[in-house]
C-alpha positions in Angstrom: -6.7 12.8 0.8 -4.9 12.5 -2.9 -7.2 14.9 -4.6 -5.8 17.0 -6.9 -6.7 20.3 -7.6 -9.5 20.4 -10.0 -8.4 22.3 -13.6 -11.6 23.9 -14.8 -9.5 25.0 -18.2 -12.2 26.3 -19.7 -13.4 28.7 -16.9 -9.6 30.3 -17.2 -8.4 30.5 -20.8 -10.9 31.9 -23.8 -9.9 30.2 -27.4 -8.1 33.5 -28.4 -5.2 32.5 -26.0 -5.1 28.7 -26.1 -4.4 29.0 -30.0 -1.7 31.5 -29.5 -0.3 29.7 -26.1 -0.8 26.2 -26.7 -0.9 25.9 -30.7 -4.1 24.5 -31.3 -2.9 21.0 -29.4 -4.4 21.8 -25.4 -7.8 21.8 -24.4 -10.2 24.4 -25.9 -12.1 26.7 -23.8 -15.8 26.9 -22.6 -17.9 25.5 -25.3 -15.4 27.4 -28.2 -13.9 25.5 -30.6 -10.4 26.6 -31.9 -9.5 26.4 -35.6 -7.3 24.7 -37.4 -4.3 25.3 -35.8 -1.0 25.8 -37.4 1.9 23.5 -37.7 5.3 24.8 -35.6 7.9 26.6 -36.5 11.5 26.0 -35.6 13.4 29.2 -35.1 16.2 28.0 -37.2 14.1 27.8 -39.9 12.4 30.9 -39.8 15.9 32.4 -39.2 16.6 31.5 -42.7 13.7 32.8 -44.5 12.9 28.7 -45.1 9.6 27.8 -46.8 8.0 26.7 -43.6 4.3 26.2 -44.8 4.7 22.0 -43.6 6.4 21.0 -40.7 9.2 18.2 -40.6 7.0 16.8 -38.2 5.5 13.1 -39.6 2.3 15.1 -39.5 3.7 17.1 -42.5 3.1 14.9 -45.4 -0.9 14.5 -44.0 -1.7 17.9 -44.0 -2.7 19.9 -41.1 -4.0 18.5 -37.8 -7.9 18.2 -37.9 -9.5 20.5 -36.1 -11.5 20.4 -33.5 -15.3 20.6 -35.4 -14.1 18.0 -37.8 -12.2 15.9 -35.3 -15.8 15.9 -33.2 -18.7 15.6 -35.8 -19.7 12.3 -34.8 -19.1 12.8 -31.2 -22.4 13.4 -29.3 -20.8 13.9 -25.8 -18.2 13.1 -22.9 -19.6 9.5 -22.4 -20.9 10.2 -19.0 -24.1 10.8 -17.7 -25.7 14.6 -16.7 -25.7 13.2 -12.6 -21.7 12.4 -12.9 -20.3 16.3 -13.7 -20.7 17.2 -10.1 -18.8 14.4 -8.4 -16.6 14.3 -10.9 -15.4 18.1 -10.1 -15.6 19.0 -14.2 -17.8 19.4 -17.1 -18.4 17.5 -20.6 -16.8 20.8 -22.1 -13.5 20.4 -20.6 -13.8 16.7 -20.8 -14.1 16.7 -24.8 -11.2 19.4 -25.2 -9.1 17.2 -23.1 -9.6 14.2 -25.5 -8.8 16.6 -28.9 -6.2 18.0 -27.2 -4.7 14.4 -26.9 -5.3 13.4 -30.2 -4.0 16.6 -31.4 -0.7 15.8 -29.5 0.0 12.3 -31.0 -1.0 13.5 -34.0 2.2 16.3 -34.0 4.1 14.7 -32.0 3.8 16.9 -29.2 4.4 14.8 -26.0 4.1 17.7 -23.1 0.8 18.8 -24.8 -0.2 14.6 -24.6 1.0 14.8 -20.1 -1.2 18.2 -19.8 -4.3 16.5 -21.8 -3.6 13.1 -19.3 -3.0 15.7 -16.1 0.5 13.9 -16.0 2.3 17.4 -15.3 0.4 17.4 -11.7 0.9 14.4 -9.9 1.1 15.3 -6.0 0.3 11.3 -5.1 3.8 10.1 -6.5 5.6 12.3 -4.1 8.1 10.5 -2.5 6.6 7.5 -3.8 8.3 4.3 -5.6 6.3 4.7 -8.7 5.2 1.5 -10.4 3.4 0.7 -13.7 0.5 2.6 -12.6 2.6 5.4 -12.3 4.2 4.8 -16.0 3.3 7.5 -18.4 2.8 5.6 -22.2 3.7 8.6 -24.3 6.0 10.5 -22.0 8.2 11.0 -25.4 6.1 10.3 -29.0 10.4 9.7 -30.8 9.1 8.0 -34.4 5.3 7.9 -33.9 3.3 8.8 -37.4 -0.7 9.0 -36.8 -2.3 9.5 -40.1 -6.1 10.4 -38.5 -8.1 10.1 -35.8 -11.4 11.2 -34.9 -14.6 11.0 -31.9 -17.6 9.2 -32.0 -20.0 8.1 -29.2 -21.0 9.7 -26.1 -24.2 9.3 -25.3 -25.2 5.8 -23.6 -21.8 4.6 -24.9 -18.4 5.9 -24.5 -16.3 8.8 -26.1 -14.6 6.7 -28.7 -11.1 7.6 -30.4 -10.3 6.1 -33.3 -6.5 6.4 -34.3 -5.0 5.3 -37.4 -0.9 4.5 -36.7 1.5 3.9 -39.6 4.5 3.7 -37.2 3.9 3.8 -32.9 7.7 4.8 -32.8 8.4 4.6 -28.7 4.5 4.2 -27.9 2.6 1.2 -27.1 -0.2 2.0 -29.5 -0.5 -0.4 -32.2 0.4 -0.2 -36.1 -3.3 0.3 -38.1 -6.6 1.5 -36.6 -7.6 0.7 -33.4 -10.9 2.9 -31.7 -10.9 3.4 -27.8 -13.0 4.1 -25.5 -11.8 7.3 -23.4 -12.6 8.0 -19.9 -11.9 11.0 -17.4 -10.4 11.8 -13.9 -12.3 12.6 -11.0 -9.1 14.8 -9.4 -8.2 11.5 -7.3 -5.1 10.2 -9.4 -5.9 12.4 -12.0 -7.2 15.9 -12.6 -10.4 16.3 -13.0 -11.7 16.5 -16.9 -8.5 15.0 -17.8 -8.3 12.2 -20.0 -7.4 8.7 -17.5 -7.6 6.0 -19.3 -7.6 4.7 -23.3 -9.6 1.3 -23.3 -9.5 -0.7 -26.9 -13.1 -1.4 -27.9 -11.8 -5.3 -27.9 -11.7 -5.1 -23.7 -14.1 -2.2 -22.8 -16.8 -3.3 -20.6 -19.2 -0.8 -19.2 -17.9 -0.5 -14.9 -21.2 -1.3 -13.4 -23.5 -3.9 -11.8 -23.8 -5.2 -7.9 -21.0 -7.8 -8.9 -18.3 -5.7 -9.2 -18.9 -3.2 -6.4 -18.7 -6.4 -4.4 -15.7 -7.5 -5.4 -14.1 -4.0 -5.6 -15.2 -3.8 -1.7 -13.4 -6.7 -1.0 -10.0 -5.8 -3.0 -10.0 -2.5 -1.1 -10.3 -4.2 2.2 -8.2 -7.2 2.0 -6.0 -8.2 -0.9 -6.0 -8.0 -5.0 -3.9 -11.4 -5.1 -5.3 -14.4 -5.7 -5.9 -17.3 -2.9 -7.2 -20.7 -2.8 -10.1 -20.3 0.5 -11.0 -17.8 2.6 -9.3 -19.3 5.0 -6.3 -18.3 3.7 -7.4 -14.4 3.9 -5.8 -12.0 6.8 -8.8 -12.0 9.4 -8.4 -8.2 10.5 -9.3 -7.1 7.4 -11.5 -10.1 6.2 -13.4 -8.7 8.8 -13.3 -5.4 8.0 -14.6 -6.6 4.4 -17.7 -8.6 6.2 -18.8 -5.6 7.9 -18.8 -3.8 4.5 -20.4 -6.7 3.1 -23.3 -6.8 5.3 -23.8 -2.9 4.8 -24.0 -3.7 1.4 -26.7 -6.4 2.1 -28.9 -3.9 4.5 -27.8 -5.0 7.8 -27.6 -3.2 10.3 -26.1 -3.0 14.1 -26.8 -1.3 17.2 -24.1 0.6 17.6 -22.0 2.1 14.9 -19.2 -0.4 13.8 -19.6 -2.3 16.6 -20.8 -6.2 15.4 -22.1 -9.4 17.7 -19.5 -11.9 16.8 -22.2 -14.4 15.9 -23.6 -12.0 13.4 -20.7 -11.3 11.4 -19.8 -14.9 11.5 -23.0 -15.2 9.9 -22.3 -12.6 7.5 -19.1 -14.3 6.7 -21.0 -17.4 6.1 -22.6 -15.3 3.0 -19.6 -13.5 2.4 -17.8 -16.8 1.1 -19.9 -19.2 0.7 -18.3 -21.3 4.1 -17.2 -21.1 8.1 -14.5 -19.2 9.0 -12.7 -20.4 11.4 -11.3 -17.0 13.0 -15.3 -15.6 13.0 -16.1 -19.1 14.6 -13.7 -19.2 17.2 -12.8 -15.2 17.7 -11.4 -16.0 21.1 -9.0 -18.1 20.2 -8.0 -15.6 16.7 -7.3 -13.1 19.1 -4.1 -15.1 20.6 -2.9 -16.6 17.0 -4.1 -13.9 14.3 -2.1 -10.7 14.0 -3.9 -7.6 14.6 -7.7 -9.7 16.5 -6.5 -8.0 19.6 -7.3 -4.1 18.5 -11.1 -5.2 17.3 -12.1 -7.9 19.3 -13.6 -7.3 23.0 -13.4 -10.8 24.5 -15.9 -9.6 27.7 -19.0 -8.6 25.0 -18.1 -10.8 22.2 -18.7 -8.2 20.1 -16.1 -6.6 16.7 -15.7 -2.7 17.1 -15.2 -2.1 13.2 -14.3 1.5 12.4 -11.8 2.2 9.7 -11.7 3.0 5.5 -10.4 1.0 3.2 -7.3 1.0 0.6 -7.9 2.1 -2.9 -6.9 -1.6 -4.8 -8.4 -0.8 -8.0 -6.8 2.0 -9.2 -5.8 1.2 -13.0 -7.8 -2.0 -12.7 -11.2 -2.8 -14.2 -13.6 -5.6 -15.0 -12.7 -7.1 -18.4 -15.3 -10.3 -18.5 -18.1 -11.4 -16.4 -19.5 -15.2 -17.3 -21.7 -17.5 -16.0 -21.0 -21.7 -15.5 -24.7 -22.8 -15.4 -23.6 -26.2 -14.2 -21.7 -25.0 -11.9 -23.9 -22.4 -10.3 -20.8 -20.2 -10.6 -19.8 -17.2 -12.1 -16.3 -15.8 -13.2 -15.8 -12.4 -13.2 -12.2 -11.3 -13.9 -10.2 -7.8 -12.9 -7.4 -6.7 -15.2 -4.7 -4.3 -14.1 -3.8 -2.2 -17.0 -0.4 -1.9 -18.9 0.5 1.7 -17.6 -1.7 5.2 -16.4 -4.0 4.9 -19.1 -4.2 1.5 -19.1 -4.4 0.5 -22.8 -4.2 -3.3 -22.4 -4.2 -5.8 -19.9 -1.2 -6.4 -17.5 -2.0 -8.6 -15.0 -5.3 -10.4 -14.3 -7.1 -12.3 -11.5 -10.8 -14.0 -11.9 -13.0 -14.2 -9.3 -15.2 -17.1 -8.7 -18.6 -16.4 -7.3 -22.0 -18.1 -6.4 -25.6 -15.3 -5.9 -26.9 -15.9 -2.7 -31.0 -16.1 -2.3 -31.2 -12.6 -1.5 -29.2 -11.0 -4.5 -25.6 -10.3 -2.9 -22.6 -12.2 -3.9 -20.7 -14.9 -2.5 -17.0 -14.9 -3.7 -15.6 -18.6 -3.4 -12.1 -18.3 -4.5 -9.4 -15.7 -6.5 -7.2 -17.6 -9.4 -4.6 -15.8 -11.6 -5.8 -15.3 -14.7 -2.8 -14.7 -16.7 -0.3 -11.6 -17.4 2.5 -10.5 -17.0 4.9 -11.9 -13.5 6.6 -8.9 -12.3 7.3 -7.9 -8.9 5.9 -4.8 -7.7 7.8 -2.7 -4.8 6.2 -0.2 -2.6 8.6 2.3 -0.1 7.7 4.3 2.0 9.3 6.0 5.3 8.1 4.9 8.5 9.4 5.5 12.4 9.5 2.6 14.2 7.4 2.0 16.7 6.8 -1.1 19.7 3.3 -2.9 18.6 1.3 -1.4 21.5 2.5 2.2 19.6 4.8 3.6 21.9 8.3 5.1 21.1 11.1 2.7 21.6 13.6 3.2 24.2 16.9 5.5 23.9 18.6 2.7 24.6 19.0 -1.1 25.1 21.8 -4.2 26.2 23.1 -5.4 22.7 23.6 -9.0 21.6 25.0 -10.8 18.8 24.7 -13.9 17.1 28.2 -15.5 15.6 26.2 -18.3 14.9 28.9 -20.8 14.7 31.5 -22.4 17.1 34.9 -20.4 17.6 37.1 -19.4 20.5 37.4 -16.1 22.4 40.1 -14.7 20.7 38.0 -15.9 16.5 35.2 -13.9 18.5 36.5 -10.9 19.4 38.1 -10.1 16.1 34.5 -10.9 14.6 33.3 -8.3 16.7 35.9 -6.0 16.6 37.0 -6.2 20.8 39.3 -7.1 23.1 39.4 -10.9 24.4 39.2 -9.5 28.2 36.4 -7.3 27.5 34.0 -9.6 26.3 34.6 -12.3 28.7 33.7 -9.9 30.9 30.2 -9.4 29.3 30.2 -12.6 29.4 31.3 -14.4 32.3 28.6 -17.6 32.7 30.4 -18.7 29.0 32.1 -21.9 29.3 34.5 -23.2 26.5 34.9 -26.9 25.6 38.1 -29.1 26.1 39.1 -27.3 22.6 38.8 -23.6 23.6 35.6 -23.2 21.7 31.9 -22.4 22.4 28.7 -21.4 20.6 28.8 -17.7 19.5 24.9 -17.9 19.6 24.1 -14.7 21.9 27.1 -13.1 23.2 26.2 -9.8 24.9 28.5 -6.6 24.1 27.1 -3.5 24.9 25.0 -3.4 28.4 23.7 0.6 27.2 23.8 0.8 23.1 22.0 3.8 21.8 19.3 2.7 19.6 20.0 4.2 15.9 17.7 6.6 14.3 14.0 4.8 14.1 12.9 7.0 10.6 13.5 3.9 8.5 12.2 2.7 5.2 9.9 0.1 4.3 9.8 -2.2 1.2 7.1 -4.0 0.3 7.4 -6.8 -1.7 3.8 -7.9 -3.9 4.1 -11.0 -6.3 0.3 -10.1 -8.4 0.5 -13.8 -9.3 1.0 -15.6 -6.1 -1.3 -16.6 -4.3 -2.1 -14.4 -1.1 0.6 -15.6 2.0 0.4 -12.7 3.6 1.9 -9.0 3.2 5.7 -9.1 3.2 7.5 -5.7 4.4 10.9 -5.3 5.7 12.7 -2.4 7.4 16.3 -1.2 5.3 17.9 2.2 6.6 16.6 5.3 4.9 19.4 6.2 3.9 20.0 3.5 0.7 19.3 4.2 -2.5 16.5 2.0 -4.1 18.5 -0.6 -6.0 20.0 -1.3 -2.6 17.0 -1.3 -0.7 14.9 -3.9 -3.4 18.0 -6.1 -3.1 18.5 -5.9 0.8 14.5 -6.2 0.9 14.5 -9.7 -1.3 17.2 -11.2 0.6 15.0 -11.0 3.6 12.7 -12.2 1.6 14.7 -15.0 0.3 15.7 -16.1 4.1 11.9 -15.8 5.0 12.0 -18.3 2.4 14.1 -20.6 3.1 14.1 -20.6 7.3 11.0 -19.5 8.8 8.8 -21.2 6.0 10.7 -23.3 4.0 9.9 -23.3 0.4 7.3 -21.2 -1.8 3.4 -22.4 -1.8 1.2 -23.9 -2.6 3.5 -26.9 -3.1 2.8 -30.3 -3.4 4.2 -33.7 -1.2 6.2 -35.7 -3.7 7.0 -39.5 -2.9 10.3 -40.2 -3.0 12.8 -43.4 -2.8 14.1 -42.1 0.3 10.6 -42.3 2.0 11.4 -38.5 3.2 9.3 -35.0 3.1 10.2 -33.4 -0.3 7.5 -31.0 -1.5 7.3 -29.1 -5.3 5.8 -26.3 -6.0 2.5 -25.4 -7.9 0.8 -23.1 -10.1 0.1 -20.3 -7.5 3.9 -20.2 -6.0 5.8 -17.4 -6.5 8.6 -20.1 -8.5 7.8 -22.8 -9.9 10.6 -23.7 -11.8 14.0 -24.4 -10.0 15.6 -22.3 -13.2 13.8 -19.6 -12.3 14.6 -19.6 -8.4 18.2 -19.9 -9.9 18.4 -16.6 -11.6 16.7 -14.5 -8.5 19.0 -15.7 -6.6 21.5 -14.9 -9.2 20.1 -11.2 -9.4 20.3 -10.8 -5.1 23.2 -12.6 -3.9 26.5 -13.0 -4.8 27.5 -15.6 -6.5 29.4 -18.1 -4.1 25.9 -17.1 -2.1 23.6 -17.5 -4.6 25.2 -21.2 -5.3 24.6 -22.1 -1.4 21.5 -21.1 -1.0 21.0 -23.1 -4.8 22.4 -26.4 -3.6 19.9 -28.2 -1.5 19.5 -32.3 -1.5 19.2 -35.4 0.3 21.2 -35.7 3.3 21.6 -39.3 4.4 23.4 -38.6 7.4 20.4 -36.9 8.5 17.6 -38.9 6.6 15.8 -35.3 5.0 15.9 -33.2 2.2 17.1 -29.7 3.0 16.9 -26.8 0.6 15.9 -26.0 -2.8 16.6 -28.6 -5.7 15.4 -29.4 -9.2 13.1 -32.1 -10.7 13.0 -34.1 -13.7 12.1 -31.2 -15.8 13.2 -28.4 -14.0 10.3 -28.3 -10.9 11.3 -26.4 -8.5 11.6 -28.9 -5.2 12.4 -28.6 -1.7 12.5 -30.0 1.7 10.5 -29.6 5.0 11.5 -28.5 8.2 10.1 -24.8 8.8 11.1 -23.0 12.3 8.8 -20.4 12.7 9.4 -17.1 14.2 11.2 -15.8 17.1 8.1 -15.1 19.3 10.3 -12.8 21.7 11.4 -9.9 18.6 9.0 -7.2 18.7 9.8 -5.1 16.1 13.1 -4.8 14.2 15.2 -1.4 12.8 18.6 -1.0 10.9 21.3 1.0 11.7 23.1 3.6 9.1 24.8 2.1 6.5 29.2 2.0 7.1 30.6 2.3 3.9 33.5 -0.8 3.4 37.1 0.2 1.5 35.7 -1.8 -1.2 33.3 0.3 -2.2 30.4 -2.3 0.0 28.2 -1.3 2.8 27.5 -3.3 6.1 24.8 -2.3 8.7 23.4 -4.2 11.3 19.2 -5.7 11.5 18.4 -5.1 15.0 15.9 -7.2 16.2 14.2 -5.6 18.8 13.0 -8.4 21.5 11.2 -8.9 25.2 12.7 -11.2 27.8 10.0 -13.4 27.2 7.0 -14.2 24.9 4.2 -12.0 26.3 1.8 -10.2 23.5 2.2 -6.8 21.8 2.7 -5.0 25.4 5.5 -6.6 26.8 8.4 -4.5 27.3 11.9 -4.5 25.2 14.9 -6.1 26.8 17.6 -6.2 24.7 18.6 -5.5 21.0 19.9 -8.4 18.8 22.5 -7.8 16.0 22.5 -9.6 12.3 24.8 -8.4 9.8 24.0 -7.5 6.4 26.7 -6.7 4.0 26.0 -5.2 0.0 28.9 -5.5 -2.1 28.9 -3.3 -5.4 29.6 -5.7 -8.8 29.0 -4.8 -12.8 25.3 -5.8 -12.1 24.6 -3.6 -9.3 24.6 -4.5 -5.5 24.3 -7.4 -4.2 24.1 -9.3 -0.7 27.1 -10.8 0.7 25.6 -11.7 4.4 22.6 -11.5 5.9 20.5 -13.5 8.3 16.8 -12.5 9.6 15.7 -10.8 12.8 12.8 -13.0 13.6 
């Protein structure tokens, strides 16, 4: 469905018209191979009659670029073997042009000739996409690079290898001295076919093969590329989905298509990981409590009606080790995501544990993070909201709001913007106290509010290094920019956080003089130092805010700990006391931004919720209001209110 148009260059161009067009720096055609091509020009300087025989290029004081024969006299092909060119959509021809015409571009200096040889220039995938590190481009400018050589070698029953030798990697990533690597092409999924995807240093390159890793590449297509402690921490719906692939892979085999008894893919997932399940034990009872059970479990046949294709989640990621623990019984076989489109070095790694079962498929135990870099990686994308059973919502709905706090009729109605009579008359069974006050907790003020626009965008928060808790998304209006949308998105986050679930896990119980439940978090959390919690909080929330939310403790009133604290050495500590979700919201939308005289937005999280707790297909009843205000400061936006819609 990404698949870019295949570039056959050397079916278009013949070498006459790549050296005049493309200088001797693009890919060669058919099975020519262009000269040595000649070092540019500026205008200026020809202007003025100029002795222009070297360039002022760094290439200038190393003579010429090498040319293609010389650059590929110990190269003996593409790397790739005769059965590959077809699904592949190209031809070792192009392939090898693709990789001079790279090396050609370093060499000068030339960073649109470096995209075309990469297939950067054509990148229909990206549209309208948040583009992460994937997505990043490692020469898109080649300001100060020097490369005093480089040539091919390799490419039969090994790699294409490049060897460059860099005096100076200016703005690249490529290292000072020589360093060889092996090349590799695109198949026209991410990148055009024949075009040069990825530079591996010989150091990490590990032939992509074996019944290992097409095991565990299944299962981070089907279900998650983060780490996790059990299986029994995994999302079932698409556990199961990976099971079914699983036993596929093993030979099995079911009566209908997709369709699986429930004992035999327990079974399977028995194999799978090495241990019960308990949703493929109790499949009944994971229909109720697992998100999702209901649209592939049929309770009357016991049976699993699997029918769907995976995600791609190894694009940029390969296997960079694969070892065994003979005492043990174990093996460790570890996927790095790489530094940027070509990927060029590790990033971010996670090993997977696994044991062979007796029939030659692979059991995978656990996931741990393997070490890398901790960044947080944002999707977006535009979505309409839907109700869960996938019906439109409704034009409109009664609107409520939640003050959350005591006041009187007259504090309320300025809150909300009304007239005192007016909203005692929405809501007449309110009673004040003896004071004149009452709980603003779900004050109705609108019997028919027109639902806002239900195009929304969604943000989708990953944390490589944490271990798997579930896939966190939230809805921010369309209209935001991205800055404001990350930031809205985390304070959610946060919130999630900090009410529903209190704390980040896995966490630890720590004994305390005050004999009450205070928990710190471990390796696997997405903090673990209280320092660290500090500064996101710092980077979301303003900073009377950010200080709240930062100044948990011991209450003795109470007898718990509430909120996040720090330890002895900066471990990041909290107290108990989770609340769950709101079972009654449904799904939740925002409406359009207001912009504030100070230069801050405020727009309302609707939570859309059913009168009472009844599954997916109950119907809505009434929209709930939470503000959420951004302010603008010298750092970029920032939350001053929010509160969650579940």
């Amino acid at each position: 469905m990404m698949a870019r148009n295949n570039r056959q260059i050397s079916l278009l161009l013949t070498a006459a018209m790549l050296a005049a067009v493309f200088g001797g720096c693009r890919p060669a055609a058919g099975n020519e191979t262009p000269g040595t091509p000649e070092t540019p020009v500026s205008s200026e300087a020809a202007a003025s009659g100029q002795d222009t025989s070297q360039s002022e290029s760094p290439g200038a004081t190393r003579g010429l670029c090498p040319d293609y024969d010389q650059a590929m006299a110990d190269a003996t092909g593409a790397g790739y073997p005769d059965s590959a060119w077809q699904s592949m959509g190209t031809d070792e021809a192009t392939c090898l042009q693709n990789a001079y015409a790279l090396a050609a571009a370093l060499y000068r200096n030339d960073a649109a000739a470096a995209a075309t040889a990469c297939g950067y220039t054509d990148r229909p995938y990206a549209e309208g996409k948040h583009l992460t590190i994937d997505d990043q481009f490692p020469f898109e400018t080649l300001d100060g690079l020097v490369v005093n050589g480089f040539s091919f070698s390799g490419g039969t029953e090994e790699p294409l290898w490049l060897t460059l030798s860099v005096a100076d990697p200016g703005s690249t990533p490529l290292p000072v001295g020589e360093t060889t690597y092996a090349l590799e092409f695109g198949n026209g999924y991410y990148v055009t076919s024949g075009c040069v995807s990825a530079m591996i240093p010989k150091g990490h390159y590990r032939a992509q093969e074996g019944d290992t890793l097409t095991c565990v590449r299944s299962f981070r297509s089907w279900v998650t590329t983060r780490p996790w402690a059990g299986p029994n921490d995994l999302p079932p719906l698409t556990t199961a989905y990976y099971v079914a692939s699983f036993a596929a892979m093993r030979g099995a085999q079911t009566d209908t298509a997709g369709v699986w008894k429930a004992a035999d893919l327990a079974a399977q997932a028995r194999e799978a990981f090495g241990t019960e399940l308990y949703a493929f034990e109790d499949p009944y009872e994971a229909a109720f409590t697992q998100e999702g059970w209901g649209s592939v479990y049929d309770e009357a046949t016991d049976t699993f009606l699997l029918a769907a294709s995976p995600g791609d989640g190894n694009r940029n990621c390969r296997m960079t080790g694969f070892t065994e623990d003979a005492s043990a019984g174990t093996w460790t076989l570890t996927m790095a995501r790489g530094a940027n489109c070509l990927w060029m070095e590790p990033y971010q790694s996670v090993a997977y544990t696994l044991r062979q079962n007796g029939d030659g498929s692979w059991a995978i135990l656990c996931a741990d993070w393997a070490g890398g870099s901790k960044v947080t990686d944002y999707s977006m994308w535009e979505t309409s909201v839907r109700l869960p059973d996938g019906t439109a919502l409704p034009e409109s709905l009664p609107l409520r709001v939640d003050l959350g706090e005591r006041m009187t009729w007259q504090q309320a109605a300025d809150a909300l913007d009304m007239d005192v009579s007016e909203l005692q008359a929405l809501n007449p069974d309110v009673q004040p106290d003896g004071e004149g006050k009452f709980l603003a907790y779900d004050l109705l003020v609108d019997t028919d509010y027109t639902l806002p626009d239900s195009l929304q965008r969604v943000v989708l928060i990953e944390n490589p290094w944490e271990d798997y808790q579930g896939s966190r998304s939230y809805c921010v209006p369309a209209s935001l920019d991205e800055e404001a949308s990350i930031v809205t998105a985390e304070a959610l986050d946060f919130l999630w956080h900090f009410s529903v679930r209190t704390g980040y896990f896995p966490a630890q119980q720590v004994e305390n003089d005050k004999n009450a439940e205070l928990y710190q978090a471990e390796d696997g959390a997405r903090f673990t130092k209280y320092s660290e919690l500090k500064a996101y909080l710092d980077s979301v929330f303003t900073p009377e805010l950010a200080a709240q939310y930062a100044d948990g403790g011991y209450h003795a009133e109470y007898g718990y700990y509430t909120g996040y604290m720090a330890g002895e050495t900066d471990e990041l500590r909290f107290g108990g006391g989770e609340r769950g979700t709101n079972p009654l919201v449904l799904t939740q939308l925002c409406t359009d931004p207001q912009a504030q005289p100070d230069g801050g937005l405020v727009f309302g999280l609707l939570g859309i919720e059913s009168a009472q707790a009844a599954g997916a297909g109950a119907p809505p009843a009434r929209a709930v209001w939470h503000t959420i205000r951004l302010v603008q400061t010298d750092d970029g936006w920032r939350v001053a209110e929010a509160s969650l819609a579940v």
